[in-house]
C-alpha positions in Angstrom: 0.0 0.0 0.0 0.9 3.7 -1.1 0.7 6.7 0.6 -2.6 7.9 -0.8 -3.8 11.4 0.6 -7.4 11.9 1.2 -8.7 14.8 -0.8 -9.8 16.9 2.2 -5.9 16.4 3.5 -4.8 17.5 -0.1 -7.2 20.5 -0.3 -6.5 22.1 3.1 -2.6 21.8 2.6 -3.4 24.0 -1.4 -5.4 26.5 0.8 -2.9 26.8 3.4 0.3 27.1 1.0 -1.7 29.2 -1.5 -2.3 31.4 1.9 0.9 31.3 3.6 3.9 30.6 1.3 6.7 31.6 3.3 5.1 29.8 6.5 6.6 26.3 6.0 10.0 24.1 5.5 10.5 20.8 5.5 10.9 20.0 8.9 7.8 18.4 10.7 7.7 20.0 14.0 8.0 22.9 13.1 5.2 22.5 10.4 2.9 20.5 13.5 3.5 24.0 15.3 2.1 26.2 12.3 -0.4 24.3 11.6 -1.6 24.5 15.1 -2.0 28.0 14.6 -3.0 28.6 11.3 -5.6 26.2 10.6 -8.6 25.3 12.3 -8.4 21.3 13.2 -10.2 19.1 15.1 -8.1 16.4 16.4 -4.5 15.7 16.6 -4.2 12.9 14.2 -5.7 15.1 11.0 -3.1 17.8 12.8 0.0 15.3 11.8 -1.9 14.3 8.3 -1.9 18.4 7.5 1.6 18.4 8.6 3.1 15.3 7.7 1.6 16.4 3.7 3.4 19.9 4.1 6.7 18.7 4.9 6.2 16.2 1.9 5.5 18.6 -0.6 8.1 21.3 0.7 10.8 19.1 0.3 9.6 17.9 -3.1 9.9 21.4 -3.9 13.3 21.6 -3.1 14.4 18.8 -4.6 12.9 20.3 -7.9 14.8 23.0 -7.8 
């Protein structure tokens, strides 16, 4: 089995780059703590889904570069 994103994971992660660019890096802790206090979630585990996707894509980024 993959790593297959729900879309409501994939969605919120757009918004909240789109939103705050310069906000994230590619280290998850740090990413867990923004999130915290950027985005509205409900429980911890969707907390560490939204951040766990962030720091995925971020250092996709910066491999593509």
């Amino acid at each position: 089995m993959g790593s297959i994103r729900q879309t409501y994971i994939k969605s919120s992660v757009d918004a909240l780059l789109r939103q705050h660019p310069n906000e994230f890096g590619t280290d998850f802790n740090d990413n867990k703590a923004k999130i915290e206090k950027l985005a509205d979630v409900q429980t911890k585990e969707v907390r560490n889904r939204l951040a766990g996707y962030v720091t995925r894509k971020m250092a996709s980024k910066g491999r593509k570069r």
